[in-house]
C-alpha positions as CSV (number, residue, x, y, z in Angstrom):
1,X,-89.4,-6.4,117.7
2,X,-86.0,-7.7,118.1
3,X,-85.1,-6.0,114.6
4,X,-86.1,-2.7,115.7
5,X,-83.9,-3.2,119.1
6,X,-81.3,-3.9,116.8
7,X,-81.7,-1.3,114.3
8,X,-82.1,1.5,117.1
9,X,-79.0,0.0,118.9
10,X,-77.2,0.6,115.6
11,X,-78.1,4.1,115.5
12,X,-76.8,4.5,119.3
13,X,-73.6,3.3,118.0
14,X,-73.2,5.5,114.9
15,X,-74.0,8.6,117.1
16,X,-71.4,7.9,119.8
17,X,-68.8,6.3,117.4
18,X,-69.0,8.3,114.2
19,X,-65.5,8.6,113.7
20,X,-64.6,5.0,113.8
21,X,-66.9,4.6,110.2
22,X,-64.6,6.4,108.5
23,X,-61.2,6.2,110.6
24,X,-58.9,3.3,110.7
25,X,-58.2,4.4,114.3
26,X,-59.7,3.5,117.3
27,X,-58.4,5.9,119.0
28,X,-61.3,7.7,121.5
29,X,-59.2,11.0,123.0
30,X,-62.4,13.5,123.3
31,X,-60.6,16.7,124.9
32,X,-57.2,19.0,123.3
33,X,-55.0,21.8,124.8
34,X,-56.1,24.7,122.9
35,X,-56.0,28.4,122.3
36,X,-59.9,29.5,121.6
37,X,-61.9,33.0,121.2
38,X,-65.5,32.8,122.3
39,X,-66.7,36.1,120.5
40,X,-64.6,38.3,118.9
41,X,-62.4,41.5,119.9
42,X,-58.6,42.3,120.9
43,X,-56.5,39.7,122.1
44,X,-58.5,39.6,125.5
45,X,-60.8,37.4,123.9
46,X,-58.5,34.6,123.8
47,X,-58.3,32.1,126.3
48,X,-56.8,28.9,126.8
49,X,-58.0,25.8,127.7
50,X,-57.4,21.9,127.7
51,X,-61.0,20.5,127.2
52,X,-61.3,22.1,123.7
53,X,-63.1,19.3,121.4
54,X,-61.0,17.0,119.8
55,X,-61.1,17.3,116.3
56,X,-63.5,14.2,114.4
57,X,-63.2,12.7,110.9
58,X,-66.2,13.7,109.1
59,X,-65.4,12.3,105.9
60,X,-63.1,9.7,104.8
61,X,-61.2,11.9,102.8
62,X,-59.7,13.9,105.9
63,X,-56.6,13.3,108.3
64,X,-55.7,14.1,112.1
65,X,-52.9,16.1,112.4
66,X,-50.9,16.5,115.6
67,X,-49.4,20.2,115.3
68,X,-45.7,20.9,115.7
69,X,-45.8,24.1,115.2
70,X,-48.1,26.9,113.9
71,X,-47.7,30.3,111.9
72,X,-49.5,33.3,112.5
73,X,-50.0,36.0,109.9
74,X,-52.4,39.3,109.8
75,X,-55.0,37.0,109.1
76,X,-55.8,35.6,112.2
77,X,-55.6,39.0,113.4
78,X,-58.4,40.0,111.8
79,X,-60.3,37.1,112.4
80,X,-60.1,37.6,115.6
81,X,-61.7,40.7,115.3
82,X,-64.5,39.3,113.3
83,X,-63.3,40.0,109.7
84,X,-65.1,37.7,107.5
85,X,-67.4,36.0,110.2
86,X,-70.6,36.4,107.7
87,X,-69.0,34.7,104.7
88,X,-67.1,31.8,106.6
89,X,-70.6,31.3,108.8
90,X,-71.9,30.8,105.2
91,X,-69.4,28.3,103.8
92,X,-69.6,26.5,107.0
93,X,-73.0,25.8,106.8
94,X,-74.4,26.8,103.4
95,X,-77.9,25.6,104.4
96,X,-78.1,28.3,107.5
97,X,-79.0,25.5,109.6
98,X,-77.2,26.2,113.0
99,X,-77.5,29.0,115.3
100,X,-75.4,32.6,115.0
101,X,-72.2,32.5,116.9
102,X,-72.3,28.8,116.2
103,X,-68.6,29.0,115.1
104,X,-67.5,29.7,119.1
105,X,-65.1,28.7,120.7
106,X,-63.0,29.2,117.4
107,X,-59.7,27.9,117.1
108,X,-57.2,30.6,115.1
109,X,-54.5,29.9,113.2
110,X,-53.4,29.2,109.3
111,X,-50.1,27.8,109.0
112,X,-49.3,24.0,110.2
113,X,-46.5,22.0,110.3
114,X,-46.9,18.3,112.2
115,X,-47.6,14.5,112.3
116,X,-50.7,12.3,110.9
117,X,-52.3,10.6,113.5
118,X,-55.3,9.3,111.9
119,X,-56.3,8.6,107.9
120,X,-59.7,8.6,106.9
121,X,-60.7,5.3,104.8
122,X,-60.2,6.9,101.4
123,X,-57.4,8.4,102.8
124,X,-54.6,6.8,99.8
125,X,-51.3,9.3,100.0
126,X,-50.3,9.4,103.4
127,X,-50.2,7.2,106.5
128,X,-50.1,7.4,110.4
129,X,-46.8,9.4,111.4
130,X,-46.3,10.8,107.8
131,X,-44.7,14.6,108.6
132,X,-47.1,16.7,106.7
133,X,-47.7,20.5,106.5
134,X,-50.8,22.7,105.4
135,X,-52.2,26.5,104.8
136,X,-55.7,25.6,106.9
137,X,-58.4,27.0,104.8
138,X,-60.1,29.7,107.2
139,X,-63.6,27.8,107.7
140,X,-61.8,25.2,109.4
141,X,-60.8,25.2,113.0
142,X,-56.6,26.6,113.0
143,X,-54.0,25.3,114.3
144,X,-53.4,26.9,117.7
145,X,-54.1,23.4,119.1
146,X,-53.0,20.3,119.8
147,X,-54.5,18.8,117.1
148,X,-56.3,20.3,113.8
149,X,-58.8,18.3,111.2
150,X,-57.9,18.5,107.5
151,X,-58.9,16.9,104.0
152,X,-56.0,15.2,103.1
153,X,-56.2,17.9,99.6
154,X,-55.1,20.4,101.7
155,X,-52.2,18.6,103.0
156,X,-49.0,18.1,101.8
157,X,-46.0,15.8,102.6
158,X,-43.5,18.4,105.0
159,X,-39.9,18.8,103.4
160,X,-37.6,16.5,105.5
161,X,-35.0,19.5,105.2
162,X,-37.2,21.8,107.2
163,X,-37.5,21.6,111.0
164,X,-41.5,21.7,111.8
165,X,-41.0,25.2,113.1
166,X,-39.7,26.8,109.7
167,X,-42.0,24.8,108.1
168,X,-45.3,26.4,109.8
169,X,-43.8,29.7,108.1
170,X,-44.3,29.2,104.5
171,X,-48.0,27.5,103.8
172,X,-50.1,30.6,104.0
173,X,-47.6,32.9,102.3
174,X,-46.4,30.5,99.5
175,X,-50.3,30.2,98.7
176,X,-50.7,34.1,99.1
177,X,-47.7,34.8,97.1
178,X,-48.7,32.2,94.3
179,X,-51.6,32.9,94.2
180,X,-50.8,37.1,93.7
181,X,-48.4,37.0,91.2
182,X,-48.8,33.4,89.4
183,X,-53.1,33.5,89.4
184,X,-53.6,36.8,89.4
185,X,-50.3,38.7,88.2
186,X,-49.3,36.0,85.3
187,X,-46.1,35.5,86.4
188,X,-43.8,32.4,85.8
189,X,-40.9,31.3,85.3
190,X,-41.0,31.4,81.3
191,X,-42.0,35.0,81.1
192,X,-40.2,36.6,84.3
193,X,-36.9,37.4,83.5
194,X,-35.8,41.3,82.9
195,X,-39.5,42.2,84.4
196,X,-40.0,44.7,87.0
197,X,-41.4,44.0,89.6
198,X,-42.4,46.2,92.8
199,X,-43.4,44.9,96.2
200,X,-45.0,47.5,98.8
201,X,-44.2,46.2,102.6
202,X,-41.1,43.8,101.0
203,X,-40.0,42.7,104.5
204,X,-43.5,40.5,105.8
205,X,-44.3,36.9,105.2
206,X,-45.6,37.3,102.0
207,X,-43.0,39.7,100.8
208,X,-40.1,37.7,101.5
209,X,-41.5,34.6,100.2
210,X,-42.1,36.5,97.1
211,X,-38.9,38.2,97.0
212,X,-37.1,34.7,96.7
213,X,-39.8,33.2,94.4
214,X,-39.5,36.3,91.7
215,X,-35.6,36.8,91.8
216,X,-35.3,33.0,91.0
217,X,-37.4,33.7,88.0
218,X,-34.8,35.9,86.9
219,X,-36.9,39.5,87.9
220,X,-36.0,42.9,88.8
221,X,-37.4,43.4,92.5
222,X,-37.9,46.9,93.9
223,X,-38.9,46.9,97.3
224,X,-40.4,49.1,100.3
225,X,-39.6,48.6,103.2
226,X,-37.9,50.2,106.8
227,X,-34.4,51.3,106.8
228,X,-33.5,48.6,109.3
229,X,-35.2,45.8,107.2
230,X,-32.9,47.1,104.5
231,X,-30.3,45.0,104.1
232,X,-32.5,42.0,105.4
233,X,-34.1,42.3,101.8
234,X,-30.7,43.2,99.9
235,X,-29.8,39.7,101.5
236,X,-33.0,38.2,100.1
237,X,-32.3,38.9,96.5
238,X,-34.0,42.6,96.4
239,X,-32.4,45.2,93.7
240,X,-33.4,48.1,94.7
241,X,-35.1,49.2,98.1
242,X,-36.9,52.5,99.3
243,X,-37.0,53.1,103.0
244,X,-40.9,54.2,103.8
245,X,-39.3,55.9,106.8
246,X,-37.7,58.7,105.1
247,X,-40.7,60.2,103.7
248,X,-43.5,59.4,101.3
249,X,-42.4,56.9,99.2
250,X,-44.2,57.7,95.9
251,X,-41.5,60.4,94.6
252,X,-38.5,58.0,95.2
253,X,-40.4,55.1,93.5
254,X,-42.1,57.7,90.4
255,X,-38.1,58.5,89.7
256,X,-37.6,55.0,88.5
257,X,-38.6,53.2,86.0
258,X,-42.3,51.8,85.2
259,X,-43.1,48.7,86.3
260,X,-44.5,45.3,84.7
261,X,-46.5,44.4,88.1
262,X,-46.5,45.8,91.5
263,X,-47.7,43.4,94.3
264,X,-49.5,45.8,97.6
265,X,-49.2,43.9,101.1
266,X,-49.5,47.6,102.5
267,X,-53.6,49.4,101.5
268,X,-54.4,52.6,102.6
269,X,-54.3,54.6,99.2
270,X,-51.4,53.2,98.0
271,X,-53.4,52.2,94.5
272,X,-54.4,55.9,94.6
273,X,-50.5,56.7,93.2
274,X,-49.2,53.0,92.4
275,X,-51.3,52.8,89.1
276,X,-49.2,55.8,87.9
277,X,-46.1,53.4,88.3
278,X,-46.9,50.7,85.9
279,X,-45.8,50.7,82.2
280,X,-48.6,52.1,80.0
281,X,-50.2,50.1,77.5
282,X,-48.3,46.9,78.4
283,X,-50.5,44.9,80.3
284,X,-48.7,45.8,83.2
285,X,-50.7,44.5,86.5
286,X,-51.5,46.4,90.0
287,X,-52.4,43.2,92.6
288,X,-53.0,44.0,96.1
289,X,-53.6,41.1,99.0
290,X,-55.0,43.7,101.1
291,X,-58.3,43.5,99.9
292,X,-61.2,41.5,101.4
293,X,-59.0,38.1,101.6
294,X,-62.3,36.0,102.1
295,X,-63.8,38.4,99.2
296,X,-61.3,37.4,96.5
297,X,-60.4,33.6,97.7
298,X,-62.0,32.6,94.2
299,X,-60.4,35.1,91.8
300,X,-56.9,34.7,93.5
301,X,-57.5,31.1,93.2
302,X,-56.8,30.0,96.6
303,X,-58.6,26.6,97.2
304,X,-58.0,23.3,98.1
305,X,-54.5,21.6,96.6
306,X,-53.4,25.7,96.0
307,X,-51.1,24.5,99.2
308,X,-49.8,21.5,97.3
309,X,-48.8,24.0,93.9
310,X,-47.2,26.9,95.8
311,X,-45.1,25.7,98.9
312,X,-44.4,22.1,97.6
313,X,-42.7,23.5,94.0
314,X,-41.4,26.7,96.1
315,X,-39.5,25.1,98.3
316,X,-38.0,22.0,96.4
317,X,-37.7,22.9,93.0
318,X,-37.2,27.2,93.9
319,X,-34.9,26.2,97.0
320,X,-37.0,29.6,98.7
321,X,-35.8,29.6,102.6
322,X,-38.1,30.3,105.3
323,X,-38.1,33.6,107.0
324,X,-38.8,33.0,110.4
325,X,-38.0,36.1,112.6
326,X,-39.7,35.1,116.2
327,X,-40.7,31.9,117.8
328,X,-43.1,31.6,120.8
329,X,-44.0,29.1,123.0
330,X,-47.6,27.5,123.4
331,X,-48.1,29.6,126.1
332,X,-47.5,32.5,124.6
333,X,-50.0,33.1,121.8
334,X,-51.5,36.3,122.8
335,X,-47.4,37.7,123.3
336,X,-47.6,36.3,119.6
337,X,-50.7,38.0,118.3
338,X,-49.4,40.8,119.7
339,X,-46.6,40.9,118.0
340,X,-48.5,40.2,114.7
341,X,-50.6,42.8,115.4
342,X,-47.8,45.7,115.7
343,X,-46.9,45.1,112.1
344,X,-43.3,46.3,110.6
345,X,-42.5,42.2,110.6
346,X,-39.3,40.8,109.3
347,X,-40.3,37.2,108.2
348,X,-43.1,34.9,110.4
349,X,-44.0,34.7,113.9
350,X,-44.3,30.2,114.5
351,X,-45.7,29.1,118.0
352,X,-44.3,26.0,118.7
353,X,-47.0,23.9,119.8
354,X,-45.1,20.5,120.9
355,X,-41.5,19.4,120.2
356,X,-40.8,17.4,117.3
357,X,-39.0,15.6,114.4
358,X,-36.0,18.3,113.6
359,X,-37.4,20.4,116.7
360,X,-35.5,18.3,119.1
């Protein structure tokens, strides 16, 4: 009888103290500050609160990280609105197990840039207060929190020459941006000089990460962009740019010459006249991120350690600066979203979550 007490007392324990069997912490914080949607819709579905659920190591693979700071793209936009709710319900529980609407309250946010509290047991390349940034993979729970859950594969040690703020700016994009023209496009730096490259919407996350990334790589880079991001882009490394402002900007752009690969952050019907502007029988490539993101996360190639490859290399072998062009406070998220939401961005939009390392 006593064994069964025992045995029953040991399964009391492993239900309230799950984390501790695979965390060398004993830390027991059970409530965040948080930024959550409970269903989706405009930004009035956000709503903040400080009893959010404190992220728990599931595996002993994963790390705690306190957030600095945190990056918002288009992305989170559109999960907010519900964007990809069916397929990210899916990969969070493959088995169909839980409940619809299961993923509520949902935590938004991509980009990360912060502090290791906690290492899971296996947890072998970084340690308690190691500065680490990420691109959260969208089935997880974001970063518009205090604190975010992560498998230490998606995590990477943060350059000490960034602050954490212009560090939240580049995960999401260098993995985008990688993933578009080195996956996808077959770019690299052995095969990139002299080719010509086009980028529709140049001035964006994404577009100015890859501005940097191609003219390193020796490229010619033709961008599209407004009049008053014009010399933002010169400054950036672009060749040649077209103002979308002035009219449509298929006749400037069929005036020049083909091109060897033309990267689309823009949609509409842009492929309806873009196709017409790669070289002919050349292998040239048309790659557009504005396609279902969740739709082609396996053909782009973006999956765990992608974050490791793209920002890591970018920014300390490339020397590719950040673009950040606003930063809000914690309070200020929906401001934020808002702001994400109106397009015509020059850079990133970071919310800084807490102050930190070369914050202060």
């Amino acid at each position: 009888m006593g064994s069964v007490r025992q045995l029953l007392c040991r399964r009391w324990l492993f239900g309230q103290n799950k984390r501790r069997w695979f965390t060398r912490s004993s830390r027991c914080m059970t409530t965040m500050s948080a930024w959550v949607i409970d269903k989706y819709g405009s930004n009035e579905v956000l709503r903040f609160t400080k009893n959010a659920s404190f992220p728990i190591i599931h595996y002993p693979n994963e790390v705690v990280v306190k957030v600095f700071a945190a990056g918002l793209n288009s992305f989170d936009v559109n999960m907010r609105g519900g964007y990809g709710a069916t397929t990210l319900s899916m990969k969070r529980d493959p088995l169909n197990i839980k409940q619809s609407g299961s993923e509520f309250p949902l935590i938004l946010g991509r980009d990360v840039s912060g502090v290791i509290m906690e290492c899971g047991l296996d947890v072998r390349y970084f340690r308690e207060r190691d500065e680490v940034w990420a691109a959260i993979p969208p089935w997880r729970q974001g970063s518009l929190a205090e604190f975010v859950v992560l498998s230490a594969n998606e995590v990477s040690h943060k350059p000490k020459s960034l602050s954490h703020t212009e560090a939240a700016a580049i995960p999401y994009v260098a993995t985008a941006a990688w993933s578009a023209l080195v996956n996808t496009g077959g770019l690299s730096k052995d095969n990139c000089s002299n080719k010509r490259i086009l980028i529709l919407g140049g001035s964006g996350g994404v577009g100015t990460f890859a501005v940097q990334m191609l003219k390193v790589w020796g490229a010619h880079v033709t961008v599209t962009c407004s009049q008053n991001a014009e010399q933002f882009v010169k400054e950036l490394g672009a060749d040649y740019v077209v103002d979308y402002t002035a009219g449509p900007v298929e006749e400037p752009l069929s005036a020049l010459e083909k091109f060897d690969l033309i990267l689309d952050n823009i949609g509409g019907d842009t492929e309806r006249w873009a196709l017409n502007l790669l070289k002919p029988w050349s292998g040239a490539k048309y790659v557009t991120l504005v396609t279902p993101f969740i739709q082609n996360t396996d053909r782009l190639g973006i999956a765990d350690g992608m974050m490791q490859t793209a920002a890591t290399l970018a920014t300390k072998a490339l020397k590719i600066r950040p673009v950040v062009e606003e930063t809000f406070r914690f309070s200020q998220v929906p401001q934020a979203l808002e702001k994400v939401e109106k397009g015509h961005s020059r850079g990133k939009t970071v919310v800084q979550i807490s102050k930190g390392g070369g914050d202060l």
